[in-house]
VOMAR-983446 format. One record per residue (C-alpha): residue number from 0; residue in three letters; x, y, z. Coordinates in steps of 0.2 Angstrom, whole numbers, plus 2048, in hexadecimal, padded with zeros to 3 digits. Each point is the difference from the previous one (the first is absolute). Layout:
// residues N
[pt NUM, ALA, [X, Y, Z]]
...
***
This chain:
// residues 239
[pt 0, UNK, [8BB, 982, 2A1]]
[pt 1, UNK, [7F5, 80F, 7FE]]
[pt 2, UNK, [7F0, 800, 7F3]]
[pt 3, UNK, [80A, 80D, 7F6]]
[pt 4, UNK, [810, 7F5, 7FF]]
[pt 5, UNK, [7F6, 7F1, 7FC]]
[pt 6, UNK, [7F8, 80B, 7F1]]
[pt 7, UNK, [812, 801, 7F8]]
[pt 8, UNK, [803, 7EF, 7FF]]
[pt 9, UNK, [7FA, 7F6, 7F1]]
[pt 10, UNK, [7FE, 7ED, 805]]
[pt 11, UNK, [802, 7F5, 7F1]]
[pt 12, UNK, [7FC, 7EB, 803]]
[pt 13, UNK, [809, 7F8, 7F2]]
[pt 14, UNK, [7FE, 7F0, 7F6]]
[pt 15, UNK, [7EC, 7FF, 802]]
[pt 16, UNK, [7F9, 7F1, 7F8]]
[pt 17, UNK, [810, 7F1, 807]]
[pt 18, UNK, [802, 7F8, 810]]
[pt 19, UNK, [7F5, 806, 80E]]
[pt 20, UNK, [801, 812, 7FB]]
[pt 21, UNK, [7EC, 801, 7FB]]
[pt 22, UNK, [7F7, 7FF, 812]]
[pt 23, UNK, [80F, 809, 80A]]
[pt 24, UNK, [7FF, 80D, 7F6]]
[pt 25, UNK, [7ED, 803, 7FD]]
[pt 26, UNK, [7FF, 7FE, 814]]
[pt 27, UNK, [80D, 80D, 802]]
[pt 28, UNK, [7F9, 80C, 7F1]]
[pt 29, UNK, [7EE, 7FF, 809]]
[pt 30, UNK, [809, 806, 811]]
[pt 31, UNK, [807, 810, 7F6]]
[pt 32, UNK, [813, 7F9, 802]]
[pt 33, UNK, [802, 800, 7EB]]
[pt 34, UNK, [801, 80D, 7F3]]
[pt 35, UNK, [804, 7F8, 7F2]]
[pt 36, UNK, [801, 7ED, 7FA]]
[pt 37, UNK, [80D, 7FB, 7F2]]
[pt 38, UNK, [7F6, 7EE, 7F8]]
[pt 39, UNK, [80B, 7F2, 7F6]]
[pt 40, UNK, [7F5, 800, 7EF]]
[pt 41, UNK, [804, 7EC, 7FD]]
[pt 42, UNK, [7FB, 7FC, 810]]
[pt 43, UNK, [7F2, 80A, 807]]
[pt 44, UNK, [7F0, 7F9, 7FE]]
[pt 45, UNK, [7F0, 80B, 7F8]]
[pt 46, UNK, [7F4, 800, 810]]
[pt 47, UNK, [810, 802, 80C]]
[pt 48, UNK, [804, 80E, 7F6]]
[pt 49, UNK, [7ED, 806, 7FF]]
[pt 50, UNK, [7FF, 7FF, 812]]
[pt 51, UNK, [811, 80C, 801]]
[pt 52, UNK, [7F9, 80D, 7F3]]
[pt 53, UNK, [7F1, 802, 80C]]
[pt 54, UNK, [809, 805, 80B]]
[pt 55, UNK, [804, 810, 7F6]]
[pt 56, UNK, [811, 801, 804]]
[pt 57, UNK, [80E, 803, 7F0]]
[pt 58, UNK, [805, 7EE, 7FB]]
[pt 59, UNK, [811, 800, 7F8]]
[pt 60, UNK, [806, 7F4, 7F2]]
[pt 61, UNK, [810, 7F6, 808]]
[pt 62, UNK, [80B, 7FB, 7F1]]
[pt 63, UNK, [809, 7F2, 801]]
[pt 64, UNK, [80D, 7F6, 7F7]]
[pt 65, UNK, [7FE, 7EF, 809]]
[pt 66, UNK, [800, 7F5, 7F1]]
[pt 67, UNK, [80F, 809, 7F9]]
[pt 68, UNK, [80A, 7FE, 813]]
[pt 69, UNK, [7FA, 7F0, 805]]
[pt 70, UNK, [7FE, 808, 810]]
[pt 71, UNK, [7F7, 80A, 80D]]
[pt 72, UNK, [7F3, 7F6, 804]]
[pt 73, UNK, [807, 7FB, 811]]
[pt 74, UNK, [7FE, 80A, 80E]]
[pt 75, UNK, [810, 7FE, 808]]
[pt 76, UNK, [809, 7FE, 7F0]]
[pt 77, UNK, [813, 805, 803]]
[pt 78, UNK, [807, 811, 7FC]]
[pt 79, UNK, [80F, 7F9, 7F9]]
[pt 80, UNK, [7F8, 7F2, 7F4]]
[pt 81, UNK, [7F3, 80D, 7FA]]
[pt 82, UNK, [80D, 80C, 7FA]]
[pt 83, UNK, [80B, 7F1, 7F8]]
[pt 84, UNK, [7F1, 7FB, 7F5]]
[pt 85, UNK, [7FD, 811, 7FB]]
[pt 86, UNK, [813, 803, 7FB]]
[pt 87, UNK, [801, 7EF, 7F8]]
[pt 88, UNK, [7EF, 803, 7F6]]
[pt 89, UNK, [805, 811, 7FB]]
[pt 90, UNK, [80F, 7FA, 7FB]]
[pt 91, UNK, [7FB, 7F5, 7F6]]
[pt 92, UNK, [7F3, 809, 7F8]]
[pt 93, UNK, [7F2, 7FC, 805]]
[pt 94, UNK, [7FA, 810, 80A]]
[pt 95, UNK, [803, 80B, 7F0]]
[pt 96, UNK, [7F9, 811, 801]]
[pt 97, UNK, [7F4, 7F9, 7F1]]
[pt 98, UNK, [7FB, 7EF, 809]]
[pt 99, UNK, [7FC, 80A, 810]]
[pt 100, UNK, [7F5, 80F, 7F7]]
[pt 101, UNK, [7F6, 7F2, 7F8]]
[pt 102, UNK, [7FD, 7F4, 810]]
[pt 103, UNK, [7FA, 812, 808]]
[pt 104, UNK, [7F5, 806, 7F2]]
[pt 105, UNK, [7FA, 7EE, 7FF]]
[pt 106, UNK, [7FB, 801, 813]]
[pt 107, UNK, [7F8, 814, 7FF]]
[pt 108, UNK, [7F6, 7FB, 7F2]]
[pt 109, UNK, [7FA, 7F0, 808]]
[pt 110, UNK, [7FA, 80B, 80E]]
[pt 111, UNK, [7F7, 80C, 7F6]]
[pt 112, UNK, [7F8, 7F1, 7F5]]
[pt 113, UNK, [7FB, 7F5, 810]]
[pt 114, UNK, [7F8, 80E, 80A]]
[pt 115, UNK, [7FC, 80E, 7F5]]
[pt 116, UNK, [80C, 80F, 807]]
[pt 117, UNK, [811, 804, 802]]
[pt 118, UNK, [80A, 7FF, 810]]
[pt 119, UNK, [803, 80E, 80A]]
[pt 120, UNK, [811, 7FF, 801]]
[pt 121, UNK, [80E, 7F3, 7FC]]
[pt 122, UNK, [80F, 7FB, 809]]
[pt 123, UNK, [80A, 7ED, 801]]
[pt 124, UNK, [802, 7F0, 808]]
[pt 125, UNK, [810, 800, 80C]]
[pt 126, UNK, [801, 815, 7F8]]
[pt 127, UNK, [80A, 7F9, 7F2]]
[pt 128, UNK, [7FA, 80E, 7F8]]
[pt 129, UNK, [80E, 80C, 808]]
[pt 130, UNK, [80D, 7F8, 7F5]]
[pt 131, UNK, [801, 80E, 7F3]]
[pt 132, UNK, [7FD, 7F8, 7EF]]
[pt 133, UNK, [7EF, 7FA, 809]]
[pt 134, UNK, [7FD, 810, 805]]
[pt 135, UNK, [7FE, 808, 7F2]]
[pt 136, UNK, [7F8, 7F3, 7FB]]
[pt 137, UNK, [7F3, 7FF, 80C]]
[pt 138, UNK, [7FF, 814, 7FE]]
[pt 139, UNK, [7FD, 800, 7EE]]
[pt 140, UNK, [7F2, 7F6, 803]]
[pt 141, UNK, [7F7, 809, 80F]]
[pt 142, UNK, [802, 80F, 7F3]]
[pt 143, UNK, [7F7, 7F5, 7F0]]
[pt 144, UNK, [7F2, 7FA, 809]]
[pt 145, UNK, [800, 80E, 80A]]
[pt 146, UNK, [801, 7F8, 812]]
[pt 147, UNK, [802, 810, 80A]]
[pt 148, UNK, [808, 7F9, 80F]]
[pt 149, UNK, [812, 7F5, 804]]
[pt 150, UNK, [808, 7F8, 80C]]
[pt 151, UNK, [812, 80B, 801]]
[pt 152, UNK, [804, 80C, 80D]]
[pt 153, UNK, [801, 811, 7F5]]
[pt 154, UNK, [80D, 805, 80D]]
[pt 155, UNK, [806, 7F2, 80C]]
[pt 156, UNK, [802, 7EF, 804]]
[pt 157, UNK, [7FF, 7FC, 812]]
[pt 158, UNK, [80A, 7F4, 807]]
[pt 159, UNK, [800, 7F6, 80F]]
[pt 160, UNK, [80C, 7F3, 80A]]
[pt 161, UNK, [7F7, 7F2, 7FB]]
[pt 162, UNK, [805, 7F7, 7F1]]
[pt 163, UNK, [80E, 80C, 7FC]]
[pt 164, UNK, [806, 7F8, 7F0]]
[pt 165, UNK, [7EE, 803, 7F8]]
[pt 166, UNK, [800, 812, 805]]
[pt 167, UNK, [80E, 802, 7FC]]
[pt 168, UNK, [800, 7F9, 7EE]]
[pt 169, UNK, [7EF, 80C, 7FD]]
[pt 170, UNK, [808, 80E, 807]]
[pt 171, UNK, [80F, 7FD, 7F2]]
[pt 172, UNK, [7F4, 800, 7F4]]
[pt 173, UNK, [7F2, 80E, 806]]
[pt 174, UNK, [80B, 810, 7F9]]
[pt 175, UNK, [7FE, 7FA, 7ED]]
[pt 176, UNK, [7ED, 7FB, 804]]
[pt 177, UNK, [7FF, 811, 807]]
[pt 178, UNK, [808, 809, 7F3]]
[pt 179, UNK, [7F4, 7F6, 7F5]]
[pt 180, UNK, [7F1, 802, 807]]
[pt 181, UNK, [804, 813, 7FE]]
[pt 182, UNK, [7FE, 7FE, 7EC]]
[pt 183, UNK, [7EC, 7F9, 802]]
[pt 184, UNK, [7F1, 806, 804]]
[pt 185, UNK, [7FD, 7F0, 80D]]
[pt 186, UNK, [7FC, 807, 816]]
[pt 187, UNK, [809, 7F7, 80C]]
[pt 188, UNK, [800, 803, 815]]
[pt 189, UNK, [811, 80C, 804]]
[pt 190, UNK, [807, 7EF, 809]]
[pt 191, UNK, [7FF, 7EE, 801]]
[pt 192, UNK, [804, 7F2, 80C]]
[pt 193, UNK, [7FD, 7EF, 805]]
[pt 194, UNK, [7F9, 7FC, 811]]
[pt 195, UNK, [80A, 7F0, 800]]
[pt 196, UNK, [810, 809, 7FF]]
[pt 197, UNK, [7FD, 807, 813]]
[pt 198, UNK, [802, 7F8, 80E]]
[pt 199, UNK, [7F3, 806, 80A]]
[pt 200, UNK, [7F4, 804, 7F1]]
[pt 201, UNK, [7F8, 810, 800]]
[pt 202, UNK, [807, 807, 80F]]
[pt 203, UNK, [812, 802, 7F8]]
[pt 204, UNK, [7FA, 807, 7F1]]
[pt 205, UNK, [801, 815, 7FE]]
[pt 206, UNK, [7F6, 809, 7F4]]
[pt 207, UNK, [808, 80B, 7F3]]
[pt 208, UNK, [7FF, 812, 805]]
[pt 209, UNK, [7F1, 801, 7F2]]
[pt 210, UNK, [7F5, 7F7, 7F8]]
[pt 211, UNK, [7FB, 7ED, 800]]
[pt 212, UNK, [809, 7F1, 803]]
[pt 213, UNK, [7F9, 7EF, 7F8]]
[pt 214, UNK, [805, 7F4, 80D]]
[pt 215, UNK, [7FF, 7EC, 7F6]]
[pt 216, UNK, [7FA, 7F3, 80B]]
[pt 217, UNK, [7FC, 7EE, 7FE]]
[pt 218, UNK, [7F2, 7FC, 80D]]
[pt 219, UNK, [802, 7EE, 800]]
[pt 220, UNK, [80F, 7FF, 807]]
[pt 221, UNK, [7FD, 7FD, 814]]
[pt 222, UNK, [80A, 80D, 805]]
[pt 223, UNK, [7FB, 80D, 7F4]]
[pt 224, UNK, [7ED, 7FF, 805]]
[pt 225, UNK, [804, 802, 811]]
[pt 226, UNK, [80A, 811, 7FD]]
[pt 227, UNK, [7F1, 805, 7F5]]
[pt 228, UNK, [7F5, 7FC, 80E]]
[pt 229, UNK, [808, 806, 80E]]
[pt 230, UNK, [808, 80E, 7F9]]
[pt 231, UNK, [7F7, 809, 7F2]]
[pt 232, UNK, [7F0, 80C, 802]]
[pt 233, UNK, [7F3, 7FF, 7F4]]
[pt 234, UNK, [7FE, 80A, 7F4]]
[pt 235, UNK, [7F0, 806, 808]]
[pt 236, UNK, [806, 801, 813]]
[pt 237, UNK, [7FD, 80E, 809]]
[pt 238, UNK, [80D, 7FD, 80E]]
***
């Protein structure tokens, strides 16, 4: 990886605040390995999320919809059983596009009342977001509080051979995100993966032919660390 490929991507840790996410990622933040960090507003304490905004990096509201799925609090949680809650639930009505704007609005207010300032930029637990009625959800309301940045990919998603039901389930739904992100005022990177859909992490992924990439990554896991470790330049390197 040269400095000037390592300066097109945008590393994003998510779910800040749960498990052991805090130390990982401040440890890998101070070594230069993270761009941006994406913090769970119910779960993230005030001095951990002090001690992130010294670091002056953009910190990133991560919506979530937990208490509506009764899931997503395991790391390992099955793909299968998170997409039957979500269909049974949305079924069922209780993921209406109404009960979901509010739980969202709740959380972006509770962010700006807890620590004075808006996020940088918003994007979702699991990326449920790319399911298109939550898209323009989540857009509408970068656009009223005017949160500048989202997680989208304004012109790709990138997939990988790992976890191909994921990917591919995003990818579905990523040209009617696309084709609402178009109507908002909202920035984005060109592309977006996820490191855990490549096998051999950063070393299978290919840039776009411009632009950035905002790669998501969850530190915490062993084998994740290690990539970021082993294969990821700081964004300060010289080599």
């Amino acid at each position: 990886m040269t400095k000037e490929q390592r300066g097109r991507l945008v590393i994003t840790a998510d779910d800040y605040g749960i498990r052991e996410t805090v130390p990982i990622t401040l440890e890998l933040v101070g070594q230069g390995k993270i761009d941006r960090v994406a913090v769970l507003i119910r779960e993230v304490s005030d001095g951990d999320w002090q001690k992130l905004r010294a670091t002056g990096l953009p910190i990133d509201l991560h919506l979530d919809l937990r208490g509506l799925l009764t899931s997503g609090d395991e790391i390992d949680e099955g793909v299968f059983g998170r997409l039957w809650s979500f269909l049974f639930r949305l079924l069922a009505g209780r993921l209406s596009e109404r009960r979901v704007e509010h739980v969202w609005r709740e959380q972006i207010m509770l962010y700006r009342e807890r620590f004075g300032c808006l996020p940088d930029g918003l994007n979702s637990h699991e990326n449920i977001h790319f399911y298109p009625p939550f898209c323009r959800i989540m857009l509408r309301l970068a656009d009223e509080y005017r949160v500048r940045f989202v997680r989208l990919g304004s012109q790709a998603l990138l997939r990988g051979g790992e976890k191909g039901l994921v990917s591919g389930i995003l990818s579905l739904l990523h040209g009617r995100c696309r084709r609402l992100f178009g109507r908002g005022s909202s920035q984005s990177t060109i592309s977006i993966t996820s490191l855990d859909w490549h096998r051999h992490g950063f070393d299978d992924i290919r840039l776009p032919a411009s632009g950035q990439l905002e790669v998501i990554v969850h530190p915490e896991r062993g084998e994740e660390y290690q990539m970021l470790q082993e294969q990821l330049l700081s964004r300060t390197s010289d080599s």
